[in-house]
C-alpha positions as CSV (number, residue, x, y, z in Angstrom):
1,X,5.9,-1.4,5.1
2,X,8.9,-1.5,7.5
3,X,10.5,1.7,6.8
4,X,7.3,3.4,4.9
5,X,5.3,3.0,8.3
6,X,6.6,1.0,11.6
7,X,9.9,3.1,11.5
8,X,7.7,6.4,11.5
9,X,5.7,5.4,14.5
10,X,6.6,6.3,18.1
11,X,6.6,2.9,20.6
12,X,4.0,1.5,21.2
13,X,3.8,1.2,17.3
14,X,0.0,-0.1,17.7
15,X,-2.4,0.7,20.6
16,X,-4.6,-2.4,19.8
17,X,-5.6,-4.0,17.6
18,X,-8.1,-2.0,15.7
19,X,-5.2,0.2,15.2
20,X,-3.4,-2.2,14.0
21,X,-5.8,-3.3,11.4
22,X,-6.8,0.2,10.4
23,X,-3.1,1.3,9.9
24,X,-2.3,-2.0,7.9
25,X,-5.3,-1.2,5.6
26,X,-4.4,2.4,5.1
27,X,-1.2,1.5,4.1
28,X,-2.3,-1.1,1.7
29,X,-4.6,1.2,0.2
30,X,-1.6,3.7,-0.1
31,X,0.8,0.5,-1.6
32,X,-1.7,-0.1,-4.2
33,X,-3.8,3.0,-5.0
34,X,-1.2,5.8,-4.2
35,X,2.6,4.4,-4.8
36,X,4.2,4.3,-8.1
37,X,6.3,1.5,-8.6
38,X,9.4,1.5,-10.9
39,X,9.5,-2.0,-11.5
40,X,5.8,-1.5,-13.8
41,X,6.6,1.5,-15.2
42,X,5.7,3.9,-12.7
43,X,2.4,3.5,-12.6
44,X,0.0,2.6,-9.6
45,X,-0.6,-1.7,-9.2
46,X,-4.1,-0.9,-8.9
47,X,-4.0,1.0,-12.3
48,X,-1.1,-1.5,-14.0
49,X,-3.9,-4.3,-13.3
50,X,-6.3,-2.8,-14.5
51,X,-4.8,-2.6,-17.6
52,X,-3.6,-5.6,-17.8
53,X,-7.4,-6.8,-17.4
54,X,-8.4,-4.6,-20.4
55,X,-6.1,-6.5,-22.4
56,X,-7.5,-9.9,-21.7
57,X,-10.7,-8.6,-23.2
């Protein structure tokens, strides 16, 4: 999150803290639903968790 989104804002980084809240969530959603990840094969969390669901059942 450091270099992926503080590094990239101008200072003030946040002008409140909706701002802040909203840009945290955003990025989350971008982490989790966006992002591939090496260390799971390249594949989204949000998708590697799902699968991992599906084979419980």
């Amino acid at each position: 999150m450091k270099t992926e989104l503080l590094e990239l804002r101008e200072w003030p980084v946040f002008t409140d803290l909706a701002d802040t809240q909203a840009s945290v969530a955003e990025y989350f959603y971008y982490y989790n639903h966006k992002r591939r990840h090496s260390s799971i094969g390249y594949l989204k969390p949000y998708l590697f968790h799902q699968q991992q669901l599906d084979n419980i059942t």
